[in-house]
Backbone as JSON, one array per atom type, in Angstrom:
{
  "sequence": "XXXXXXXXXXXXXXXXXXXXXXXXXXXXXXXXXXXXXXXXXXXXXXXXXXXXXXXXXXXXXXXXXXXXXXXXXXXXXXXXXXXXXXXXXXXXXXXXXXXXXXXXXX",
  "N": [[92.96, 127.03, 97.84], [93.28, 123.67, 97.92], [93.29, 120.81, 96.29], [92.03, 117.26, 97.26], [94.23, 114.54, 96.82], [93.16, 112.23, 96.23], [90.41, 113.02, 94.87], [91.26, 114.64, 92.42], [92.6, 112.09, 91.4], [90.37, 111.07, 90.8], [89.18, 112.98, 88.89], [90.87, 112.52, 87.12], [90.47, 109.92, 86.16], [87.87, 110.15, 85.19], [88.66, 111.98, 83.02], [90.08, 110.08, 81.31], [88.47, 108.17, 80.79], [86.5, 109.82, 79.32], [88.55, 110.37, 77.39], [89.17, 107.62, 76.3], [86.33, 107.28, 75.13], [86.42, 109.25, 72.86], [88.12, 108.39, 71.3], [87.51, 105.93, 70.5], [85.62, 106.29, 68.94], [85.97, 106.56, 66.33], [88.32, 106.92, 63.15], [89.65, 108.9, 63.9], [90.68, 108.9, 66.52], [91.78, 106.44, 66.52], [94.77, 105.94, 67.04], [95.9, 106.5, 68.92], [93.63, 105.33, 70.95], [94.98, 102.45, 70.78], [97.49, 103.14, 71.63], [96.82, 103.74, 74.31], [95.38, 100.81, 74.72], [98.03, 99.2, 74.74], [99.15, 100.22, 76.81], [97.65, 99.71, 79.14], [97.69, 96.86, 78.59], [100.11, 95.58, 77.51], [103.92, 95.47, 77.88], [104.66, 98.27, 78.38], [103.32, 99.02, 80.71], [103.6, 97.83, 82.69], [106.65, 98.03, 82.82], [106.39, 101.01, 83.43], [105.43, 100.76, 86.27], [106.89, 99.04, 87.51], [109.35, 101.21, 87.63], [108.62, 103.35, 89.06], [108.12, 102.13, 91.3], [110.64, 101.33, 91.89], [111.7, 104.23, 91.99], [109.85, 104.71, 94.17], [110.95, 103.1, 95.95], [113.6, 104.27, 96.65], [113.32, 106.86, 97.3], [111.94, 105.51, 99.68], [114.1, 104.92, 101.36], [116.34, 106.86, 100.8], [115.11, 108.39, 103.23], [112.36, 109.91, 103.11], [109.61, 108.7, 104.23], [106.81, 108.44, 104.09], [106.27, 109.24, 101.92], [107.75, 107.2, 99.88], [106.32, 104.75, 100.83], [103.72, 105.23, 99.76], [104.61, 105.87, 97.31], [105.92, 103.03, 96.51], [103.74, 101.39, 96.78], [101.77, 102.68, 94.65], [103.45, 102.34, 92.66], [102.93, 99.39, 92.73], [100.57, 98.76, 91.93], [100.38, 100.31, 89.69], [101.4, 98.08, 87.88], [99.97, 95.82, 88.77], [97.43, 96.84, 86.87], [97.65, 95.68, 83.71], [96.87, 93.38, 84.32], [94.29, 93.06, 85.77], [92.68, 94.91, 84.31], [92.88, 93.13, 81.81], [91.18, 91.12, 82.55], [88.77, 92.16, 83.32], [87.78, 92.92, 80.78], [87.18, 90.78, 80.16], [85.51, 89.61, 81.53], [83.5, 91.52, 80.79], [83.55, 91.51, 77.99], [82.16, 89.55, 76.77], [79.06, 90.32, 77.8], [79.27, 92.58, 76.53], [79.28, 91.96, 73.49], [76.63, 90.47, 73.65], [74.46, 91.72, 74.14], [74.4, 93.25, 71.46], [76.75, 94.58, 70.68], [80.14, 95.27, 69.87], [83.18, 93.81, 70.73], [86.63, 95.25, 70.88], [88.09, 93.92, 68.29], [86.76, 92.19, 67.13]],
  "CA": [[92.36, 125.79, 98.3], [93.78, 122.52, 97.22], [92.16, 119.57, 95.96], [92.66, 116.05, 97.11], [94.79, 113.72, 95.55], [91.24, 111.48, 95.14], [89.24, 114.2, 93.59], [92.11, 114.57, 91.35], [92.54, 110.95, 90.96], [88.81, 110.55, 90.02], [89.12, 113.49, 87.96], [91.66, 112.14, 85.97], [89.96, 108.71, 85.69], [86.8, 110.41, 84.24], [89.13, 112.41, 81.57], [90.6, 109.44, 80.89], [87.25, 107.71, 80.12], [86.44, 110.9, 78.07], [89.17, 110.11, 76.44], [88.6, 106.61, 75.51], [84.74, 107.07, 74.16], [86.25, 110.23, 71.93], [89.24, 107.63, 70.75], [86.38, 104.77, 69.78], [84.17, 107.05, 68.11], [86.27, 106.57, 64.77], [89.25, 106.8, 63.01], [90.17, 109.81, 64.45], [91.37, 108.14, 67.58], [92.52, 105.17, 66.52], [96.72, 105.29, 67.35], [95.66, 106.85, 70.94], [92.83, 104.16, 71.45], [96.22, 101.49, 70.33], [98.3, 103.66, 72.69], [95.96, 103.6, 75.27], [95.26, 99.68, 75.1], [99.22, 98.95, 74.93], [99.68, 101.04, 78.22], [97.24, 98.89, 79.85], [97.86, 95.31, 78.17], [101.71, 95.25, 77.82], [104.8, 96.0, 78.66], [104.52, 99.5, 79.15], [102.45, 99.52, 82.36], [104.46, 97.37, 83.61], [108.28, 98.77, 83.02], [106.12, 102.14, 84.46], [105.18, 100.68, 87.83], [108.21, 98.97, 88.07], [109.75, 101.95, 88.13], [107.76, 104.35, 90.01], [107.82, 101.43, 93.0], [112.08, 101.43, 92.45], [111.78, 105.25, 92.7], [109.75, 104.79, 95.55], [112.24, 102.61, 97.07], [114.78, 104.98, 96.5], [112.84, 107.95, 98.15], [111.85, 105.27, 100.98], [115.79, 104.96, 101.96], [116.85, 108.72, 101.39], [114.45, 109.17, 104.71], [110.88, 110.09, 102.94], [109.25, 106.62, 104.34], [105.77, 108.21, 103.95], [105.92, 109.66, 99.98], [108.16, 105.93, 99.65], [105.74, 103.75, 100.97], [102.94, 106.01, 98.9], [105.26, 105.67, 95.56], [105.86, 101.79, 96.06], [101.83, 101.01, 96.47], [101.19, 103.37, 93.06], [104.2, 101.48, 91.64], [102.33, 98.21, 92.61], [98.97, 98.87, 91.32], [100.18, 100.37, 87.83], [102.07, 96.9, 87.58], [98.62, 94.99, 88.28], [96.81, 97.1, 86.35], [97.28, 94.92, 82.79], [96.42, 92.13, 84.67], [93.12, 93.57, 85.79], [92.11, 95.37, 82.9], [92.61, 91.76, 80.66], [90.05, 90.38, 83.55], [87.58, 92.85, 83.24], [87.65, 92.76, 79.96], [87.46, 88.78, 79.84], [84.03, 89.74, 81.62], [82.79, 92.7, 80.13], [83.11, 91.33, 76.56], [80.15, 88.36, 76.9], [78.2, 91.28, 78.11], [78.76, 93.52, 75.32], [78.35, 91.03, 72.47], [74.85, 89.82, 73.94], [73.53, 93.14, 73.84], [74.53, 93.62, 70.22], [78.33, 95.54, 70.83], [81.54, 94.58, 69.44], [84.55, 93.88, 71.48], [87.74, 95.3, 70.14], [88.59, 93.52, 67.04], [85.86, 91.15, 66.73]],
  "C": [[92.9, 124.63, 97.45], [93.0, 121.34, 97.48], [92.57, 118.01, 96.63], [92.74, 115.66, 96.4], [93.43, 112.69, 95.31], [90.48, 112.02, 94.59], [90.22, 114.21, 92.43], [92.27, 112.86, 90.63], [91.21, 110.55, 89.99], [88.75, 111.41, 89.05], [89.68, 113.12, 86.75], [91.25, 110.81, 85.52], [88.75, 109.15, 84.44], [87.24, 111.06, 82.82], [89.97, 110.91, 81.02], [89.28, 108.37, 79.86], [86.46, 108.73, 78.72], [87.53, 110.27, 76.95], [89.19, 108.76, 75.42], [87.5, 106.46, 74.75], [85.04, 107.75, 72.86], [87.47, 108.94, 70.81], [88.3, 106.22, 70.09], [85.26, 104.89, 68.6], [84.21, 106.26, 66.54], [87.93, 106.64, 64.48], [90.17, 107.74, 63.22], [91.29, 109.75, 65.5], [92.17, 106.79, 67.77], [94.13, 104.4, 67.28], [96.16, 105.97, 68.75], [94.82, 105.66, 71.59], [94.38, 102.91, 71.54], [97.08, 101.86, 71.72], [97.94, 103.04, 74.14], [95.79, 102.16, 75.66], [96.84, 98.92, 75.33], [99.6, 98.95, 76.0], [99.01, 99.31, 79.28], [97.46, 97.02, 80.03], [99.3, 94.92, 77.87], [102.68, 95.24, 78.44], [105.13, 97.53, 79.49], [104.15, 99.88, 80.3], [103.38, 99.15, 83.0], [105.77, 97.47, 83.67], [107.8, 100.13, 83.64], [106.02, 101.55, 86.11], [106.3, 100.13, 88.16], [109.77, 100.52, 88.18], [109.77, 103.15, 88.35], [108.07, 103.18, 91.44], [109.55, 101.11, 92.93], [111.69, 103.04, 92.55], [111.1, 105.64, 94.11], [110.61, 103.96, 97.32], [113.11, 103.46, 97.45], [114.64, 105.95, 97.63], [112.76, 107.12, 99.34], [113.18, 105.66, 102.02], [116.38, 106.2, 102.06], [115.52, 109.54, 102.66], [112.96, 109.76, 104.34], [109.87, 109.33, 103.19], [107.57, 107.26, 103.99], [105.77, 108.24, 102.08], [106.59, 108.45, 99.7], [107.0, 105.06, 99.55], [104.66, 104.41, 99.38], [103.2, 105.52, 97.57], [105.2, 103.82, 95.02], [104.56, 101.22, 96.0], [101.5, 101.59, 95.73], [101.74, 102.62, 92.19], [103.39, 99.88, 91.62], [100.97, 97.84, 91.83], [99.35, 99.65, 89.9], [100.87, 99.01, 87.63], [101.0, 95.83, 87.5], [97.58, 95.4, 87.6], [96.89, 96.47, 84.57], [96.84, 93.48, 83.38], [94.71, 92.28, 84.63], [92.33, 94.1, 84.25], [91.71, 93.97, 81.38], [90.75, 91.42, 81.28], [88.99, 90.92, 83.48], [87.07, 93.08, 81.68], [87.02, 91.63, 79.52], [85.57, 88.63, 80.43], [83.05, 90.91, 80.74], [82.51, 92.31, 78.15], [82.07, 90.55, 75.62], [79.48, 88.9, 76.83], [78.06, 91.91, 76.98], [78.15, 92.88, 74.35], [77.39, 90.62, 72.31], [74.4, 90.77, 74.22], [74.5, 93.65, 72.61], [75.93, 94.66, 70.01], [79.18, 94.69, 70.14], [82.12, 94.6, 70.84], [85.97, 93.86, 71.16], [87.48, 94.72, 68.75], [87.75, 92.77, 66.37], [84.51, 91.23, 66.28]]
}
């Protein structure tokens, strides 16, 4: 029996959230938490989606047009994903601070 790719997707969102609370805890996690915020807030995300959405070009043209299209809309959304992530952040960090949280560095 095989899983959908959204159960999997969500699965891997929730280990990923696992992974961030165990990476905040302490100094245990620290260069993965770093890792982890880099991916999302730099360049990294975005030289990945840019090219995941050229390999999905690539695949579109060698005749795969559905796993293409598929690849270039994953490639597009890891490319807006430091955008997003700033933004939600940009809200979420008012919130924490006024109920007694830090936010990152501050």
């Amino acid at each position: 029996m095989k899983f959908p790719t959204l159960v999997l997707f969500v699965i891997g969102l929730f280990l990923l959230g696992a992974a961030c609370g165990y990476a905040a805890e302490g100094d245990v996690g620290a260069a993965e938490l770093q890792l982890l915020e880099k991916i999302f807030t730099g360049n990294i995300g975005l030289t990945l989606g840019l090219i995941v959405a050229a390999v999905g070009i690539f695949t579109f043209v060698n005749g795969n047009i559905i796993g293409g299209i598929i690849m270039v809309v994953l490639g597009v959304l890891i490319t807006l994903l430091p955008g997003v992530y700033n933004g939600l952040r940009a809200l979420a960090c008012p919130i924490a601070e006024s109920l007694g949280g830090k936010c990152g560095d501050s």
